[in-house]
N, C-alpha and C positions, 0 to 999 in steps of 0.2 A: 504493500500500500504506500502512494506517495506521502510526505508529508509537509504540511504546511510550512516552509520555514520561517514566517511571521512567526504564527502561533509555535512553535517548539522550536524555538531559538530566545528571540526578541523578546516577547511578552510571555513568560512566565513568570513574571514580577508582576504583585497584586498592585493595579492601578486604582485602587477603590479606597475614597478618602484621602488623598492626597493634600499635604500640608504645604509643597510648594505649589501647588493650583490653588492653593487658597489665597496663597501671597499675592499670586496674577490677580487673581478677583478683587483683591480688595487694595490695590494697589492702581490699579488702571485711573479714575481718577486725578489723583494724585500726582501722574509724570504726565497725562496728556497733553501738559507742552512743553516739556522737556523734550528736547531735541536728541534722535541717537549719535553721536559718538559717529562722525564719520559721513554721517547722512542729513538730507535737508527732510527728513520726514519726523513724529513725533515719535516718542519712545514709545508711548503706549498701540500706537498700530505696530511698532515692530513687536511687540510683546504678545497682540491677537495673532499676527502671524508665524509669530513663534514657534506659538504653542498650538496652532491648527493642528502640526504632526502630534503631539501629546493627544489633545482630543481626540482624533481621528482612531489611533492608539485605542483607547477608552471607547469609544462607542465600536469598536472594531470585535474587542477582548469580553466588553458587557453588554451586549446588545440585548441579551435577553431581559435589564435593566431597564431598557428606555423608558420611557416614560409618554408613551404616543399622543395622546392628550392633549400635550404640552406642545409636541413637535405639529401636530394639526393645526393646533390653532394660532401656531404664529406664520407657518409655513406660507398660506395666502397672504398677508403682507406681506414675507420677506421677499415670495416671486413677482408680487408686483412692483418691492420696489426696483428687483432684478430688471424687468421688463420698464419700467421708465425709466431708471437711472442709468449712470455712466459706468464707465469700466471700474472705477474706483470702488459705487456705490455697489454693483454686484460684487468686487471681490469680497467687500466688504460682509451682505449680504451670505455670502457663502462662510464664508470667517464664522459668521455670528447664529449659524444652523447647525454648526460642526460642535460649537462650545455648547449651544442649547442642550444640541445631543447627549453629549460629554456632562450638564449639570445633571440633566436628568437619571442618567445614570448612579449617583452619587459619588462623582470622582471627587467633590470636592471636603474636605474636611472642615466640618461643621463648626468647634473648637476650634479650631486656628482661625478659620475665617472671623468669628466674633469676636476672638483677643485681637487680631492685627486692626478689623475697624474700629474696635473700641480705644485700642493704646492708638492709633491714629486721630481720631475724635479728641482724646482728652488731650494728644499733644497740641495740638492745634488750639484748641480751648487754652490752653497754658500760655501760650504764643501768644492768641489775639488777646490773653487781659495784659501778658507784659509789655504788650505796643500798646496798649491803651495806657496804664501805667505810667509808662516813659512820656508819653508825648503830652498828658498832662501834669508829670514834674518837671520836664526839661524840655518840652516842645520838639523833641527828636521823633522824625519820622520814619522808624522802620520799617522793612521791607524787606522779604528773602527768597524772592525771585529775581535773576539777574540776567540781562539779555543776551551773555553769552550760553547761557544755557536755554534759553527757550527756542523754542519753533522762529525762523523769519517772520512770519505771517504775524504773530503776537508779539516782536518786540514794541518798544514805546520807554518815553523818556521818564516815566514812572521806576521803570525795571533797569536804570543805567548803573544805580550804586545800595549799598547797604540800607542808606538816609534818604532815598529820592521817593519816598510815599510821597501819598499828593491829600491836601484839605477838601473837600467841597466848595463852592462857593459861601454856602451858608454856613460854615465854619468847622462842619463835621467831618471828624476825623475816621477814616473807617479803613481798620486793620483786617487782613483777611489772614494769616498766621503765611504757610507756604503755598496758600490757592491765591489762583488769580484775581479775582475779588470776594466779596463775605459771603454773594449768593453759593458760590461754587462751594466754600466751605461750609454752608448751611447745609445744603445737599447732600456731601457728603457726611454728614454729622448726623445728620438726623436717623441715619442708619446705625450708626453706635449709638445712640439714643435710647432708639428702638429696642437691640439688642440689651442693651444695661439695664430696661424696665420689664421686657419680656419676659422673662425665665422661671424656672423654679424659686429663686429667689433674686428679688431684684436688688440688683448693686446702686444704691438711691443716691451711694455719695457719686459713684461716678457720674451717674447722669445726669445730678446737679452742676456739676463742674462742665460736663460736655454742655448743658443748656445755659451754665451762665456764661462761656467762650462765643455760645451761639446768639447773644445778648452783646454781650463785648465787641462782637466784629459789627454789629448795627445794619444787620440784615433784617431787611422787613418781614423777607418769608421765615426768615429763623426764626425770628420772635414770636409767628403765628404759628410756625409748627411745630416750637415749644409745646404753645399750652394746648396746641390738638394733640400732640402725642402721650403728654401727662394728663389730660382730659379722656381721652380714649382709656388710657391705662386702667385709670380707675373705673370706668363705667365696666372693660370686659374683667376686672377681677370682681365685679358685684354679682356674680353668674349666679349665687345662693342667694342674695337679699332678698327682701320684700320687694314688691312694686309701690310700696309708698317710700319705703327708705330710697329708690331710683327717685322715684317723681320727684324728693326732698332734695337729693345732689344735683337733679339737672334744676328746679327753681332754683338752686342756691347758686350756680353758676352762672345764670342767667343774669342774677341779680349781682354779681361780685364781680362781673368781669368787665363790666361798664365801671363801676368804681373803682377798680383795680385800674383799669385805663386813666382814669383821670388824677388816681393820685402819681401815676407815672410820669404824668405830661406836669404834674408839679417841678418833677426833678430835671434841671436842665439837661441832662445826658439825653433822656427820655425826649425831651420834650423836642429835642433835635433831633432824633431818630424819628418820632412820629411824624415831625414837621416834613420832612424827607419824602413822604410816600402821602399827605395831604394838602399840604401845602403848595403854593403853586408861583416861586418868587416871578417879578416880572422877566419874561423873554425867555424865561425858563419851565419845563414841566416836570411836574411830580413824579414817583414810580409808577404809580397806576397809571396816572397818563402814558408814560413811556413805555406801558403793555397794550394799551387798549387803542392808540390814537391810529394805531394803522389798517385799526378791524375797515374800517370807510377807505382808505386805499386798494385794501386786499381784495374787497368787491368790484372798486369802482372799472367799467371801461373792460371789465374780461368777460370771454364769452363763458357759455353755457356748459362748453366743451373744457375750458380751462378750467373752471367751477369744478367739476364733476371729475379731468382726471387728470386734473393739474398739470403743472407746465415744466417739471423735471426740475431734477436737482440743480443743472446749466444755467438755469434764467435767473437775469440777475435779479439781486434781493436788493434794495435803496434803502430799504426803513429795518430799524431793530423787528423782532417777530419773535415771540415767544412759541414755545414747540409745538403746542397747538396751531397756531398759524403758519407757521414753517412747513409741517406737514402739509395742514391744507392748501399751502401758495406751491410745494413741491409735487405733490401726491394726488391732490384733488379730495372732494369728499369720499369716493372710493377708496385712497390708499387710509383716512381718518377712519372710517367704517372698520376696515381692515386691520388698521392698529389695537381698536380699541374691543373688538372683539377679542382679541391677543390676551387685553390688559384686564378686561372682564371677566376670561377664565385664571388670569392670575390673582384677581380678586376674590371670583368665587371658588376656586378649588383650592385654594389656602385656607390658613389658620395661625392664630396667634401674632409674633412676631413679622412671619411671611406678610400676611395679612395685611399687618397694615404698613411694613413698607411700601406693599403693591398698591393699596388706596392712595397714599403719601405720591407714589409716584405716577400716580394715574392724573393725580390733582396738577402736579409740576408741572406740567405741559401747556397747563394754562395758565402757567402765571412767570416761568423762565424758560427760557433756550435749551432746553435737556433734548434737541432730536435727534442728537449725533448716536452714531455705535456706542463709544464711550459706555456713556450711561445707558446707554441699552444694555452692555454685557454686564457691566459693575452690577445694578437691582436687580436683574434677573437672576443672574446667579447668587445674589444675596437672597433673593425672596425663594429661589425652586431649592437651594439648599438649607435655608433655616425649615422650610416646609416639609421636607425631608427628616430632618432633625424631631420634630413635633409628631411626624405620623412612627416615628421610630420609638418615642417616649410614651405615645398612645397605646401599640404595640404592646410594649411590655406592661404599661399598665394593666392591659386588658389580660396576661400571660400572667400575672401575679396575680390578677381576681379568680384566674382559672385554676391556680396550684390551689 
């Protein structure tokens, strides 16, 4: 009989749970503009391409793993955006069906993925209070992205030296630790967040410190998905209360968090941070405005056909566009249908942790720039392996009811 010499050679080493695939997962983020060593491309695409042959590997060695569900319902997206996009967007495309395969299998190790984003999260949190710190004792503006290290496309006169952070106009100083600005590090934060409140028992101190980092960099989505994620935490650990002791915390929230708003906006950090995203100085616009003012562009003067199947990833973009918009000005309402069908079985087929990163990230789309790969492989594989993790704890629950 012949033999495979893949399979009885190469892989006979268990690729199941692996701690350096956890490092890629939860690291991608993090270098996407770091430049590789050599090359004009970003560290984090050579790092997807990397590791296609690892995956490849894993869904080759575990097939009987996969997880088909998962690979169905993203699959029609990922060929459509193969079918309107460019060579880049299919490699990409392809890249990002190979690791889907590969999470759903459980290559990734569960524990390491949640120490790397959580010890990421709190460093970062530790960083933006010490820029904050410094620049309201000594006015020094840190920064620790440097334009020799970053992608061409993202240098800027921000990233020239250690001291070149920049003010706002309105006076706010806003530290983003080793991400490019606070949103980035919100985003990724908010997944060690998650993780620190999730669990069997929750680690309260770290995820206070990851939330007050996520305060400290003067991100508007961080500070609302703060109190969504600490708000959510406690309503799913009430799964035994009463339905008046519920009814009692969501009036009581209702009512605290409008006062809670306004004694913030006493405090000048606060009140500069809110000012930021309602306020609307002359000749200048707010955050919200800077998400919303293009929805009247993105309509106006296209046809019915661009509406419906968008005008490729090629055409040029003029105006900021948050991922929601991005999609539909690339994709058309078809590729948005398609996405969120994706995003709705990673919503409903989840639990706990997974859960509500996949909520958290279903919401970002309409409110930041998440529509790159990137952050497509970092959540997904953070949401289908903590999901994993959960039906694995369920599992055994239900194997100890049965001894």
């Amino acid at each position: 009989m012949l033999k495979n010499p893949l399979t009885d050679i190469n892989l006979h080493v268990d690729l199941h749970r692996s701690k350096g695939y956890a490092l890629f997962v939860a690291i991608l983020p993090v270098v996407q503009l770091i430049v590789t060593p050599g090359l004009q491309v970003g560290l984090a695409t050579t790092l997807i391409a990397a590791t296609m042959v690892y995956a490849g590997c894993v869904a080759y060695r575990h097939s009987t793993r996969i997880d088909p569900s998962i690979l169905l319902a993203a699959l029609p997206y990922l060929l459509y955006v193969c079918y309107r996009g460019e060579t880049e967007e299919r490699l990409l495309a392809v890249a990002i069906t190979t690791h889907l395969v590969a999470f759903s299998t459980g290559a990734v190790c569960q524990q390491r993925l949640r120490a790397i984003v959580e010890n990421v999260a709190v460093a970062a949190a530790l960083l933006a209070v010490a820029q904050q710190l410094l620049y309201f004792g000594t006015g020094l503006k840190i920064q620790f992205l440097l334009n020799e290290f970053i992608i061409p496309s993202h240098r800027m006169a921000m990233h020239e030296s250690l001291f070149s952070g920049t003010v706002e106009s309105s006076g706010l100083y806003r530290p983003s630790a080793f991400f490019e600005e606070p949103s980035h590090m919100a985003q990724y934060s908010l997944v060690g967040l998650v993780s620190c409140l999730f669990r069997d028992e929750a680690r309260t101190r770290r995820a206070l410190l990851i939330s007050t980092g996520m305060f400290a960099c003067t991100s508007g989505m961080g500070i609302v998905l703060t109190f969504a994620i600490w708000g959510w935490w406690r309503l799913t650990a009430m799964k035994g209360a009463s339905l008046n002791r519920k009814v009692a915390l969501f009036t009581t929230a209702v009512v605290c968090l409008p006062l809670l708003f306004l004694l913030l906006n006493e405090v000048p950090f606060f009140a500069h941070v809110f000012s930021r995203f309602m306020d609307t100085p002359e000749g200048e616009y707010n955050a919200i405005e800077g998400r919303t003012f293009a929805w009247d562009l993105l309509f106006k003067g296209r046809s019915f056909d661009d509406l419906l199947w968008g005008e490729g990833p090629a055409a040029e973009q003029k105006y900021y566009l948050t991922g929601f918009m991005k999609q539909l000005f690339m994709y058309g309402w078809a590729g948005v249908i398609l996405l969120y069908t994706f995003l709705l079985r990673l919503v409903m087929g989840t639990h706990g942790a997974a859960r509500t990163i996949a909520i958290a990230f279903s919401g970002l789309y309409f409110i930041a720039g998440v529509s790159g790969f990137i952050p497509l492989i970092y959540y997904t594989g953070c949401i289908v392996t903590l999901d994993q993790e959960q039906h694995h704890c369920d599992d055994a629950d239900e194997g100890g009811e049965e001894s």
